[in-house]
C-alpha positions, 0 to 999 in steps of 0.5 A: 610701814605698810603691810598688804595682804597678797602678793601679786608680782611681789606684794599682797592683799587683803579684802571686805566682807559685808554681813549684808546680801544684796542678791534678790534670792538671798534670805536675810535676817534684820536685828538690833544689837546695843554696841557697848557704847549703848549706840543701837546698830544694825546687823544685817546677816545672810542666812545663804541657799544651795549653790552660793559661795561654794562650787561643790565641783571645785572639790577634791573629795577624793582627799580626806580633810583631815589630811590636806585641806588645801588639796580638799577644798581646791584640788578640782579647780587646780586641775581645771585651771591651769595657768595662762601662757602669760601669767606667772600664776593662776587663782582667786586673786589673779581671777577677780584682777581680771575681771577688773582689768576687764571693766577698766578697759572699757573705761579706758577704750571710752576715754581715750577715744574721746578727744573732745575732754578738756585740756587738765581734767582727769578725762584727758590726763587719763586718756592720753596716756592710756592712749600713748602707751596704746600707740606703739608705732609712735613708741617705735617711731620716736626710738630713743628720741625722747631718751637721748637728752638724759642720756646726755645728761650722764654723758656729760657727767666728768667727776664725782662732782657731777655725779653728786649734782645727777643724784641731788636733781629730782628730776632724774629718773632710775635708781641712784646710789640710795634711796632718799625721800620723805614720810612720817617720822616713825617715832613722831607720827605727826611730823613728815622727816627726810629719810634714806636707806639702802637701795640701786640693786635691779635685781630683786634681792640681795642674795641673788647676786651673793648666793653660788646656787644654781638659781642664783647662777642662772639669774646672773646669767640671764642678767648680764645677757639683758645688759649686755643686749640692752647696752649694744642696742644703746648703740656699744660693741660687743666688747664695750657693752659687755664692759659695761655690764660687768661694771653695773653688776660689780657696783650692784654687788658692792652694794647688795654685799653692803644691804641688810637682808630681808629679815633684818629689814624687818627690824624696825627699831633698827631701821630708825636712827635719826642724825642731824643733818650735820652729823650725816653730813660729817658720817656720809660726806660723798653723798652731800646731802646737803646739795641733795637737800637743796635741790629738794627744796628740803634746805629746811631740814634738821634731821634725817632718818638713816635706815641702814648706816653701814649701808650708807657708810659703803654707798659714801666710800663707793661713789668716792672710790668706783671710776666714774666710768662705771657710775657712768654706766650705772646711772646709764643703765638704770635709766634705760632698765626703768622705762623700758615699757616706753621703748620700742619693742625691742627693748620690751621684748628683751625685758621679758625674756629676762623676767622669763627666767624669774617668772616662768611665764612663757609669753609677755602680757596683751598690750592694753594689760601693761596699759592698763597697769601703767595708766593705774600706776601713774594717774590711779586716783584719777582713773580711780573716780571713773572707776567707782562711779562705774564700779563700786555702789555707796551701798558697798561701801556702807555695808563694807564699813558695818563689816569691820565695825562687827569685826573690831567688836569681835577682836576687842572679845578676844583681847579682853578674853587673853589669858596670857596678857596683863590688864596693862597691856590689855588697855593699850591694845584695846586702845589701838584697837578703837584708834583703828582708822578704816579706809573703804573702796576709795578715798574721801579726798581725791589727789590732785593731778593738776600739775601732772602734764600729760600728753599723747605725744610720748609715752616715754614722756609722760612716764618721765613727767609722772616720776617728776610729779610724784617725786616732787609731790612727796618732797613738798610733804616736807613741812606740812601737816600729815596727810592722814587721807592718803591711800597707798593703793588705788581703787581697782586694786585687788588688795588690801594693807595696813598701814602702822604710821597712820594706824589704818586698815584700807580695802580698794573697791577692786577686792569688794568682789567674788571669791572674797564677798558675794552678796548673794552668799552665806554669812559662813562663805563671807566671814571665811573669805573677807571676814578673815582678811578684814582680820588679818588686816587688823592683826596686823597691828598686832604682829610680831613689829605692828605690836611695835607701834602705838595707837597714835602711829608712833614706835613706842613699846607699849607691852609690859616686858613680860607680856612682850617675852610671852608674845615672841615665844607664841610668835616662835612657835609660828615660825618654826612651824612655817618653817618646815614646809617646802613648796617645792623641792629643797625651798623652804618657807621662810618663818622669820621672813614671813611672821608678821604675815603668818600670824596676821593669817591665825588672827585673822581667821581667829577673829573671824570664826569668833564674828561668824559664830555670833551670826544667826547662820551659825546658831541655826547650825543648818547644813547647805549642800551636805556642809554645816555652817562651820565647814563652810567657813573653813571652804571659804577660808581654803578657796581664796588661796587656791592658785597654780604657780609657776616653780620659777615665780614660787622660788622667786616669792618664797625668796623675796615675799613676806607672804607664805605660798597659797597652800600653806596660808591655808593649811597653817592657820587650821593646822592650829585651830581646834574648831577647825577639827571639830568641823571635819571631825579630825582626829589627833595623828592627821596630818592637819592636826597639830598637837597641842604641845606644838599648838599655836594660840595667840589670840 
């Protein structure tokens, strides 16, 4: 389980802070400090100057703090900043991607160039498929030649059989009936297990094709218009392609009214329930996981980790019971849906108008954008290297580490200082706490891509060779110690995660940057910005299901009975509160959707604020350009969350996304801080004042 920080599309980030300032005029202040291991550390901090970290002109000075911080600290920027024609929203976020997308463009543009690189290094792996997917006369030349041989593969399929075998080959690319594949054994960390769960919907979430709202309607329609469109340019008739849509989106309904929704997927005790091999083989007989196990190379298993069995007791009756017509065209269409990016444009061109509908964005991204995304998805460790050799100093990375070692050590007060938490409980968590692994700006150990064939070619090629290499790559963790050096993000990303099987917290190189660490800025601007998220990644070992999971990774309930009831009434009252915001008319955010993340946010900002007030910036309490330490803090917290969204993305997200919209991870949080109100001298009755009766504390 792996939890990140900001959503982009659908999935979000968290980011570094460095106590230390790199810019020439910065004033900094070197002291020694024993840690409590008697270990001498230095803590280097920024004392800041006017015009650094905080934009006065970004402020909205016409609205009191104290009535919408959020409106406060960003309303300016909001109206100076409005979303680009091809962005489904527009922030801090979205800036510092594009500034990174910038780099790695001239990285790419060098590379693909070069055709001198030798065959199998990273240079030309990574050169050619930027290259290819750069190349669209040769996509729109080789037109469905590189596809047609798998789509006679699904032709030729006559029985339930022949589905069976389809779904037990890994090669085969598109979503199946289910999803299979392997990863650490929740309740052994040691160990990788095979593990299926629910899965094969296109649509973004289940309720989508359940709901009878106008929203859901809407995307029904549109959906079944990019089927049906993409199923006539596979070569159907009208009547026929409108047949098989419907037959698509039958079975897609079939399974989404079988799926546990979002909030449920969130259970993670739930999710576990570990069979024999044998015993899923009786409950499951349609799926033959024992085929699916062979062609695998996973004839080894004993056991297997069913996510959702009454999701996999409908999947079983369905692949017996649908035509195989119908499978036909399931599998048909998810294989074309899945590579659309590598089709001749007009494919590419009817995937976005669906996307459209979602997102609101009013014209498909530059070329050399999804290139770029698609070269970091496939070979993102490999462009990861010249990435950072261009891109990230080691001296980021020292002073990034120094960052959250400062952080633990506030974090580690803060439990010890818990007045609602026993002795008991407050051992383990401290515990874990010190088992915390960071991973920073990019990995120790690099993957290996030498079995990844890459080509300039076709680019449908090697988005084909790419799926077969990863997924045969996960299968052969099977068996083998687990890894603990593997990163879930690659270098450029802008966004951080946490990850509870291995116990870490992990910031990519790319989210190193302005708005959320400046070098040149403020102890008060980096601890706000960073500094917050770091801890928000941290608090994610102690959400509402981190809490769940041990200092070895393992599900294990480590809290006293008490302790864990007098958590999940503090946790309740976040959620109520989240509850009752609406981003937009009649949308509400969801409080149990979104928990783990909205308490990540109050501790992150908790545990940051307690790190910042240790710093010689905050004892000194002088103000820079009219704002105290403190209220600068609070600034920095406001600003990485300043972002202009499109209604359709905001529906979309607030539906999907266990991430609260922008205005209200900032608002939420100082809502409940009494420091918070302090600063901008609030007064009980003011719309960012809670009362200490529906106060919110946990840490």
């Amino acid at each position: 389980m792996s939890k990140s920080f900001f959503a982009g599309r659908v999935a979000l980030s968290a980011a570094m802070l460095a106590l230390v300032a790199g810019g020439a005029q910065a004033q900094t202040k070197i002291k020694t400090k024993s840690s409590s291991q008697g270990k001498q550390k230095v803590v280097v901090s920024t004392m800041g100057q006017s015009g650094v970290g905080i934009t006065l002109a970004n402020l909205d000075k016409s609205v009191p703090p104290c009535d919408d911080f959020f409106q406060f600290a960003n309303g300016n920027w909001l109206k100076n900043n409005p979303i680009p024609a091809s962005e489904t929203g527009w922030g801090g976020f979205n800036q510092l991607r594009n500034r990174n997308r910038d780099v790695a463009r001239g990285i790419l543009e060098k590379v693909a160039a070069d055709r001198t690189a030798k065959p199998g290094t990273n240079a030309q792996k990574v050169g050619d498929f930027y290259a290819s997917a750069m190349d669209s006369m040769a996509v729109e030349r080789a037109g469905l030649k590189y596809l047609q041989p798998r789509l006679d593969k699904i032709n030729a399929i006559q029985d339930v059989a022949g589905v069976q075998r389809y779904l037990a080959d890994p090669k085969n690319v598109g979503k199946g009936w289910y999803g299979f594949g392997v990863g650490q054994d929740s309740k052994n960390s040691t160990l990788y297990a095979v593990q299926v769960r629910q899965g094969g919907l296109t649509l973004a979430d289940r309720d989508y094709y359940l709901k009878d709202d106008t929203r859901s309607k809407t995307i029904r329609a549109a959906y079944r218009t990019y089927q049906v469109n993409l199923f006539k340019m596979l070569g159907d008739d009208q009547a026929t392609a409108e047949k098989n849509a419907d037959a698509v989106t039958r079975i897609e309904t079939r399974m989404a009214k079988a799926s546990r929704d979002r909030v449920a997927l969130r259970d993670r005790e739930s999710n576990y329930n570990k069979m024999t091999v044998a015993q899923a083989t009786a409950a499951y007989p349609n799926l033959d996981f024992p085929l699916r196990l062979k062609e695998s190379g996973l004839s080894g298993a004993k056991d297997i980790i069913v996510g959702q069995p009454d999701y996999l007791k409908e999947a079983n009756a369905m692949i017996k019971d649908e035509p195989i017509a119908d499978q036909k065209q399931y599998l048909r269409w998810h294989l074309v849906e899945s590579v659309t990016s590598a089709l001749p444009k007009a494919y590419v061109d009817e995937a976005f108008r669906f996307s459209q509908v979602i997102s609101g964005a009013k014209v498909p991204q530059a070329r050399w954008k999804r290139a770029f995304a698609a070269t970091d998805g496939a070979l993102g460790e490999a462009f990861g290297q010249l990435y950072v050799d261009q891109d990230f100093s080691p001296a980021a990375k020292a002073r990034a580490k120094q960052m959250v070692e400062n952080m633990r050590m506030a974090y580690a007060e803060r439990i010890q200082a818990t007045e609602w938490m026993s002795a008991a409980t407050k051992a383990e968590a401290l515990k874990k706490l010190n088992a915390f692994v960071v991973k920073i700006g990019y990995p120790d150990k690099w993957k290996d891509y030498s079995k990844l064939n890459i080509s300039r070619e076709s680019a449908l090629n090697n988005l084909f060779a790419v799926s077969e290499f990863n997924t045969y790559d996960n299968l052969g963790h099977f068996g083998q110690p687990v890894d603990r050096t593997v990163w879930g993000m690659t270098p450029p990303t802008v966004n951080a995660y946490y990850n509870a099987s291995l116990n870490e917290i992990v910031f990519p190189a790319g989210i190193l940057q302005s708005p959320f660490y400046d070098p040149k800025a403020d102890d008060a601007v980096n601890y706000g910005g960073i500094g917050a998220v770091i801890g928000h990644e941290m608090t994610h070992g102690f959400d509402d299901q981190g809490r769940k999971v041990d200092s070895e990774g393992n599900l294990r309930d480590w809290w006293t009975k008490e302790d864990g009831d007098k958590f999940m009434a503090k946790a309740d009252v976040v959620g109520k509160q989240y509850d009752a915001f609406s981003p937009l008319d009649s949308v509400h955010v969801n409080g149990k959707l979104t928990m783990g993340e909205n308490l990540a946010d109050l501790g992150g900002l908790t545990i940051a604020y307690a790190a910042f007030m240790k710093t010689p910036q905050a004892k000194a309490g002088k103000s820079i350009d009219g704002f105290t330490p403190e209220q600068r803090f609070f600034l920095s917290w406001a600003q990485i969350w300043r972002i202009n969204q499109r209604p359709e993305t905001t529906r979309q997200l607030v539906q999907t996304d266990p991430h609260s919209p922008g205005q209200f991870r900032t608002i939420g949080p100082l809502q409940n801080f009494p420091e918070f109100q302090k600063a901008f001298n609030c007064k009980d009755g003011d719309k960012m004042v809670r009362s200490a009766a529906n106060r919110a504390k946990i840490w």
